[in-house]
Every structure is written in structure tokens, then in C-alpha cells.
N, C-alpha and C positions, 0 to 999 in steps of 0.2 A: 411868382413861384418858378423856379429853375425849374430848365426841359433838360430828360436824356434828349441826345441826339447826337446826329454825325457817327463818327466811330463807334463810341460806345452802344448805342443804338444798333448799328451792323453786327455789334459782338454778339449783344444777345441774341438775337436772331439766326446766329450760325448753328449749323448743328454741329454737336458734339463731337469729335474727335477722338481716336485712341489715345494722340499724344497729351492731348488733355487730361483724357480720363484719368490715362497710367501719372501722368506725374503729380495730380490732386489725390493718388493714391497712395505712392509713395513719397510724398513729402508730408501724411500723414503719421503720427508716433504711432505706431501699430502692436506697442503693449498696453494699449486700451482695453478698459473690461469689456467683454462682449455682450451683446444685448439681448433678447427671447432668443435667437438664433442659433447662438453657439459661438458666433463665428467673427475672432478680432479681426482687425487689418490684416494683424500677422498672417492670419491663414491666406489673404490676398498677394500677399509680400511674395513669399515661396512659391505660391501653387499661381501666378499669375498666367502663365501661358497654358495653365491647364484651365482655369477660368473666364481668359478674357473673351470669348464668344458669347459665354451666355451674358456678362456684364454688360457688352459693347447694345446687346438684344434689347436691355433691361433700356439704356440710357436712348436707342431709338425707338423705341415703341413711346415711352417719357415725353420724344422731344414731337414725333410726331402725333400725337392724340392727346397728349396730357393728361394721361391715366397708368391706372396701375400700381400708383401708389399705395391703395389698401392692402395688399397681401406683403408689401416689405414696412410700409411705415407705423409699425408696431415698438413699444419701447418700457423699458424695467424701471421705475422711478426706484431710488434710493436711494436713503435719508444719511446725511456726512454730518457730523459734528460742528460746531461754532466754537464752539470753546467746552473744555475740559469741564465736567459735570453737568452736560446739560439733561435736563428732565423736562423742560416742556416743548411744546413742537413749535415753538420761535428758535429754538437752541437751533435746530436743526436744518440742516442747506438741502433742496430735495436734485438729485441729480439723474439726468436722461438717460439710460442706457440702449445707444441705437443699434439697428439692427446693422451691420458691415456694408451693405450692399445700401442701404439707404445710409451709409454715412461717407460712403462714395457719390453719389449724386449732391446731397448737399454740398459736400466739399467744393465739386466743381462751380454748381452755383452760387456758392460763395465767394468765392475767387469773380467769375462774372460780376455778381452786385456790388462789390467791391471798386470793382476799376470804374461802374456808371454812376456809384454812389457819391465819387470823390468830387466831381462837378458840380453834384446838387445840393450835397448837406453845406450848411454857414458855417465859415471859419470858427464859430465858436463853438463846436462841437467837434471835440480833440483828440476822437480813442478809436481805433480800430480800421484808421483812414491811412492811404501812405504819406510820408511826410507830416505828421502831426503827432503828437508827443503830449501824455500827461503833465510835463514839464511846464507846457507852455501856459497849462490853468494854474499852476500856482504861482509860475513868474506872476501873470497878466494881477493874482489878484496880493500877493507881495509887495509890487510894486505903485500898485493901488494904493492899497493900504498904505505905503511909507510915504507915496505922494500927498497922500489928506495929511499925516500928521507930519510934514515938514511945512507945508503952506496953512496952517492951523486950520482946514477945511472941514467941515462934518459933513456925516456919509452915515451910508447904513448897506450892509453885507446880511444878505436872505438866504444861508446854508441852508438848501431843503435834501429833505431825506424821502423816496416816492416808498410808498408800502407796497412790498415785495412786486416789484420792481417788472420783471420779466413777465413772472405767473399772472399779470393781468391784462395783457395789452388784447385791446380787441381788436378779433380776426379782421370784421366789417372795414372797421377805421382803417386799418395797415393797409388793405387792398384799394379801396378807395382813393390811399392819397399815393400810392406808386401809380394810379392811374393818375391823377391830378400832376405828378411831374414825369408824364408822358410815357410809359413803359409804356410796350406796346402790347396788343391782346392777348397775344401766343404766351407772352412773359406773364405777366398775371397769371392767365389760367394755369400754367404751372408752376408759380409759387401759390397758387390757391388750392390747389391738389398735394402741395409738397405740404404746408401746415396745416389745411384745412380735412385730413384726411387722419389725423395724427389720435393713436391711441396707445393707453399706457396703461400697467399693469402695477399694482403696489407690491412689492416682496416683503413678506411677513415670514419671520422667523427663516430666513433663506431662500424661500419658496416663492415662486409671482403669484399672487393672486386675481384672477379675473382679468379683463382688460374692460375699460367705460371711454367713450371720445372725451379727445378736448377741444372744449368749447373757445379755447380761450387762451391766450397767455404761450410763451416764447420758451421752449424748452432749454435749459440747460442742458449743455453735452451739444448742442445743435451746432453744427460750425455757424450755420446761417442767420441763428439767434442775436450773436452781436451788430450785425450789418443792420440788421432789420430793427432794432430797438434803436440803433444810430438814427436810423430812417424816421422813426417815431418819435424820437427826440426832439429831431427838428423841427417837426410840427411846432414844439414850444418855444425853440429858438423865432419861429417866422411869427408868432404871434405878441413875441415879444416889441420882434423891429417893429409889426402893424400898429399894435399899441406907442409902440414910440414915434411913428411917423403921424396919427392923430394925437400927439402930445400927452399920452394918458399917463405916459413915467419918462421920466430925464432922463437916465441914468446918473455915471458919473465918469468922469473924465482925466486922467493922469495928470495933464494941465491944464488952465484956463486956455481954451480956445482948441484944445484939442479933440477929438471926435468921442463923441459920449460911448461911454461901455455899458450894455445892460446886462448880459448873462457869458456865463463858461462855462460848459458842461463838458465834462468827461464820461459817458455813457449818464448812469441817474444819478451822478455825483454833481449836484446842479446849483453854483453859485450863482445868484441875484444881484445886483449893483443897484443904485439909488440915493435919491436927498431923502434925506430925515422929515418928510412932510406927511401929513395921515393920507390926503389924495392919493399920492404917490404909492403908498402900501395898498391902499384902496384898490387903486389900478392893478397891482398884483397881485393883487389877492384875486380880482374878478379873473385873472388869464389864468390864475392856478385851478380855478374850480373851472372855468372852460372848457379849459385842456383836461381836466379829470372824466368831465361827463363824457366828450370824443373821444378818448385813448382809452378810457378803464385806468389810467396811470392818478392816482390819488397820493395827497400827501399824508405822511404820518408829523403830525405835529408835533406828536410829544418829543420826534427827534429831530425836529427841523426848528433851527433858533433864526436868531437875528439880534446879529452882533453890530453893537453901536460905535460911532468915533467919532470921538470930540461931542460926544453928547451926555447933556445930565441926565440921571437915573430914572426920575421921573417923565421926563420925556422918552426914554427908551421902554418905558414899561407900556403906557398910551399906546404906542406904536405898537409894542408887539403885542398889547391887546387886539388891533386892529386887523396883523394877518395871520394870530392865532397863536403865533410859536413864541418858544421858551424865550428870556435872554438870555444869551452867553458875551463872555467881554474877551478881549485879547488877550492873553495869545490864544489861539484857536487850532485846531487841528483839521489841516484843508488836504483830500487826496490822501491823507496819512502823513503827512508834515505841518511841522507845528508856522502857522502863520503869526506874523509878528507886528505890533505898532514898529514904526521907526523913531519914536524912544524907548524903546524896550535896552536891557542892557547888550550891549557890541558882545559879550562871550555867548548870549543867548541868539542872535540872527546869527553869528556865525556860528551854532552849532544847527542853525536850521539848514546855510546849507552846506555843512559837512557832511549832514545829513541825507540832504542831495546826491553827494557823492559818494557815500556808501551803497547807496540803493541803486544810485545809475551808473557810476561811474566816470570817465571824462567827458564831459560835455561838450563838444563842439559842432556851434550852428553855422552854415556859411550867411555870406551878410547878404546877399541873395534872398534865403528862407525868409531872416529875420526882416528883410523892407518888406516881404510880400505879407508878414504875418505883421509886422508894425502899421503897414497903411492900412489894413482893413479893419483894424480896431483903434488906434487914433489916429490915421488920419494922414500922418507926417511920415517921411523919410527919418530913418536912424543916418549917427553919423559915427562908425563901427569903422574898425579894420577890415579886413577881410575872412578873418577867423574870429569869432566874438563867445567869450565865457565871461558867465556872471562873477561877478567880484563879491566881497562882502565890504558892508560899508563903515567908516566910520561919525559917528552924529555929533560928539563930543565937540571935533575939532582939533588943528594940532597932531601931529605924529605919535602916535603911540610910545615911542620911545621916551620923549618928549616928557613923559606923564611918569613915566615910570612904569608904567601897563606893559605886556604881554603884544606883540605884533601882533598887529590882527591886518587882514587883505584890503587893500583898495578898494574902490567901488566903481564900475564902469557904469553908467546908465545906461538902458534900453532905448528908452525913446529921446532923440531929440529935442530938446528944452523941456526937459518932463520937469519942469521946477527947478530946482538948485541943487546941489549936494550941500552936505556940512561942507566941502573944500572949497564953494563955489560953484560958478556957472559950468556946463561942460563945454570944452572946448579945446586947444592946443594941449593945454597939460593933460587930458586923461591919460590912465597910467596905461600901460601898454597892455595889448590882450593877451603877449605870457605872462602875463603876471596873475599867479594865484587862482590857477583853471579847477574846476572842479574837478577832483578826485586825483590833484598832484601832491607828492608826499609833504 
């Protein structure tokens, strides 16, 4: 298990600072609702040199005793909508409302776990880190996907879905495993005071009612919240490689000889990689219930599938009798994009990712990013320009023109000898990296 240490180790241990404080203040949006208090950012934004004494008080008394957090860490649950007509309480997203003053301290500490965090969470865990991109889970399982059905391989794709996700994670387990990747005492103890201290009030008909602790589970509205569930996440990621290092699951791999992929998670958006063998689901299925009993983090099966390729029906049903979830077959909707066989039809992968480009805009990774994000998931060096955008591919064969069809984009491959394209092997002829960047007219 990765250690903080070195630098980031120093950081957290430093005490806090004004120019800390003020710029985790205002780089905060400060027409936020305000929380039992009254009191948005805004009123900090304006009134700051009339407040910043008693704040500077609030953040050294914090840093030195790691207390005090019960008279600010008070907060207004409130219930947001899912969608248009909801009437039962799934409909319904429950959301933090903190007090200003305690959504200044988290802020800062946020920013801190953030910079120690990026050393220890596994590359396959993609959201809320610098330099990693929701992008890079549906490349990783797009490209997956097209590599089984170009080399006629079967596979099996474990989309699981955690039941409500945040509201369970146990306090126990989080502090336990920041000490397991070395935080030191003083850190602990106050992020065990900063969650461990936490109470919330329901507002009923506009009104708060009562305030009761929680026991439990990652507040929305928290800055802190996303780092910390990152944190908890990996827990699943490292029991994943454990398991694959006593050989309990394969994964599966972009090419023969390339280094196996088992998971890619985007906070609880948590895709599964694998052979089509029952063992193998077996294997996963024992680390999902593992990891549920340590974290509190369970899965909800009836929305968690397992989507088959290159396999017959009755064998995809076996199997997902085995780790419990639905089937679902291709195309699939992964992160909010539709994922594709690569024989699916050329107007439909490229409208996935036109897709892409509506949502993100121009994509460009340096080749840099992409060798350091390519070795650690297969394995290999890319063989990239210097500016590298996904292409869309054509399977058919043959130039579009050719056919009579509608021009459709080239295809650059990501990795390496990740198999063939329909044009052939990559190499000399790939088409150029201007050509056909996402979100060019």
C-alpha cells in the first residue's frame, strides 16, 4: 500500500496560513445556500478584513488541539429532485447545507488531501485527482471493448452500481485506512473531528427540524467528501490487483501480451474487466461482498449488469446468475456515453464520440500524459505524435468515399499494437493527429 510522505507529508503538518485560508475562500462560489447559520461565503467575500481574526482563531485552535468542531460542524439536509415527478424518497438527492465557517476549513483541507492523495490513489481511479479525466474510463473501456470484437476475443464488462454511494461509507474503515497509507496522528485526529463530529437537521416544510449525529456516510455539499470517497474507493481498486496478484481474476487486456486491466472507476461509477469463466465472477463477486462488509459501500444489483462479448446467451445468463446482476448487451451507457461493440454501425461510434465533444469539448492530451497513463494499464509505450486526439474509426474497410457513404474520421489507436485496425497494423501511415480532433467543426 502507498505511503504519504516527503513533501506532501510536510504539507499537512504545516499550520495554516492566512494566504491559504483567504484564497480556499475565495476561490469558493460564494452564492451558495447558507447553512443553520445564516451565513453564505458571500458574507466572507465582502466582510473579510472585518472577519479574518476570529476565522484565522477558529483555524489555530483546529490545528492546534483538534477540537471545536462541534459548535460550527452543524448542517441543513435538503431533499433536490432526480427527475420531474418524483414521489418516492429514491426520487430524491439529500444535500449538506454547511455552516460558512466550517465550509472554510474543509475547503482548505481539501485542497491539502488532494495534493497527498494524488500519490496514493491507483491510476484507475480517474475523478477528482489533478491530471486525470473521466475521459480517460471510457477511452480505457471503448477501446477495450473494440479490441475484443476486432480479434474475436470474449470478455465480460461488471458495470456496478454502489447503493447510495456516499451516505454509507464507514467513519471506522476511512480513518483506519488514512492511517494504513501513513497520514500522520495530528492528520487523523482532525479529519476525525472534522466528520466524526458532524450533525444535521431535516428541514420540513422550510423549517430545520432537530439536529441527531451521523454515524456514518460522506456528506454531500462537503468539499472533502469527493477526496475522501476517492480514498475509499481505492480500497477496492487494491483489492482488486491483491486478488489478481494470487490469480483469483485475469482481467482482460487490449492485446495478447499486454498487461491485464481489471477495474476503472470514476468515483462509484465502477467498471469491472474479465474472462467469461464462473471462477472468475466467483472471484468478484467474493471482493464485492468484502469490500461491502469494510466500507459500508454495497452493491445494488438490480442496477448493476454484466454485459457479455462474443458470448452466447446462455452462458451470459450462468454467469450473471453467479454475481447476481442483470444482463445487459452492447451498446451500453458507461459515465453517460453510449459504449460500443466495434461492429456496431460507423454513424453510431461516431456519434459516441461526437458525443464526446459536445460534452468536453477539444480534447487534447500531451503524449507525455498518455505513455504515463498507457504503461500503467497495458503495459507498453504509445506510438503518438506529440499532440494526440481520438479519432473515430472505420471497421468496414476501404475509404468511405469509396462506398458511397458519408466521410466519417480516421482512427488513431491508443496503445501500441493494440491489435489491427480495419486499415491495418499501426504504423507509418497513421493519419495525422489534426485530423478530426474532437469538438472540431
Amino acid at each position: 500500500m502507498k505511503q504519504v510522505h516527503g513533501e506532501s507529508q510536510e504539507h499537512l503538518e504545516e499550520p495554516f496560513s492566512e494566504e491559504e485560508i483567504k484564497r480556499a475562500c475565495f476561490d469558493t462560489d460564494g452564492d451558495k445556500a447558507p447553512g443553520p447559520d445564516g451565513f453564505g461565503l458571500q458574507f466572507y467575500h465582502r466582510l473579510w478584513e472585518m472577519v479574518r481574526s476570529d476565522v484565522l482563531g477558529v483555524f489555530d485552535d483546529y490545528f492546534d488541539n483538534g477540537t471545536g468542531m462541534g459548535c460550527i460542524n452543524a448542517s441543513t439536509i435538503v431533499l433536490l429532485k432526480k427527475k420531474e415527478g418524483a414521489v418516492r424518497i429514491e426520487d430524491f438527492m439529500p444535500i449538506c447545507l454547511l455552516n460558512g465557517c466550517y465550509l472554510l476549513l474543509a475547503k482548505v483541507l481539501a485542497n491539502r488531501l488532494r495534493s497527498a492523495c494524488e500519490e496514493i490513489i491507483d491510476q484507475s481511479q480517474l475523478a477528482f485527482l489533478p491530471d486525470r479525466s473521466i475521459l480517460e474510463g471510457f477511452t480505457i473501456t471503448q477501446e477495450l471493448v473494440a479490441a475484443l470484437h476486432l480479434d474475436s476475443r470474449s470478455g465480460v464488462l461488471l458495470k456496478l452500481d454502489f447503493l447510495r454511494a456516499y451516505d454509507n461509507v464507514d467513519f471506522p474503515f476511512l480513518l483506519h485506512l488514512m492511517q494504513l497509507h501513513g497520514f500522520n496522528e495530528r492528520w487523523c485526529r482532525m479529519n476525525e473531528q472534522c466528520i466524526g463530529t458532524a450533525r444535521a437537521s431535516i428541514t420540513v416544510n422550510g423549517e430545520p427540524f432537530g439536529f441527531f449525529p451521523l454515524n456514518k456516510g460522506l456528506r454531500q455539499g462537503n468539499p472533502m467528501s469527493p477526496v475522501l470517497f476517492s480514498l475509499v474507493a481505492n480500497a477496492f481498486c487494491l483489492m482488486c490487483k491483491a486478488a489478481a496478484s494470487e490469480e483469483w481474476i485475469k482481467g482482460l487486456s487490449i492485446c495478447p501480451g499486454c498487461t491485464k486491466i481489471h477495474i476503472a472507476q470514476y468515483t462509484d461509477d465502477t467498471m469491472l474487466f474479465g474472462s467469461p469463466t464462473a471462477p472468475e465472477m466467483e472471484g468478484y463477486r467474493f471482493i464485492i461482498e468484502c469490500f461491502g462488509l469494510l466500507s459500508g459501500l454495497h452493491i445494488n444489483y438490480s442496477k448493476s449488469a454484466l454485459v457479455p462479448i462474443n458470448i452466447d446467451t446462455e452462458a451470459a445468463s450462468q454467469l450473471a446468475e453467479v454475481t447476481g446482476c442483470t444482463v445487459e448487451h452492447l451498446p451500453i451507457r458507461h459515465l453517460r456515453l453510449p459504449t460500443r461493440g466495434f461492429d456496431d454501425e460507423v454513424d453510431g461510434l461516431a456519434t459516441s464520440y461526437r458525443q464526446v465533444g459536445a460534452m468536453f469539448g477539444r480534447l487534447v492530451w500531451t503524449s507525455s500524459k498518455l505513455c504515463r497513463h498507457t504503461r500503467s494499464t497495458s503495459g507498453r509505450d504509445i506510438k503518438s505524435p506529440g499532440v494526440f486526439s481520438i479519432h473515430i474509426s472505420d471497421p468496414q474497410g476501404g475509404s468511405p468515399e469509396d462506398r458511397g457513404d458519408p466521410p466519417t474520421i480516421p482512427v488513431e489507436r491508443i496503445w501500441q499494437g493494440a491489435a489491427q485496425t480495419a486499415h491495418g497494423t499501426m504504423g507509418d501511415g497513421v493519419p495525422s493527429a489534426q485530423q478530426g480532433r474532437i469538438g472540431d467543426p
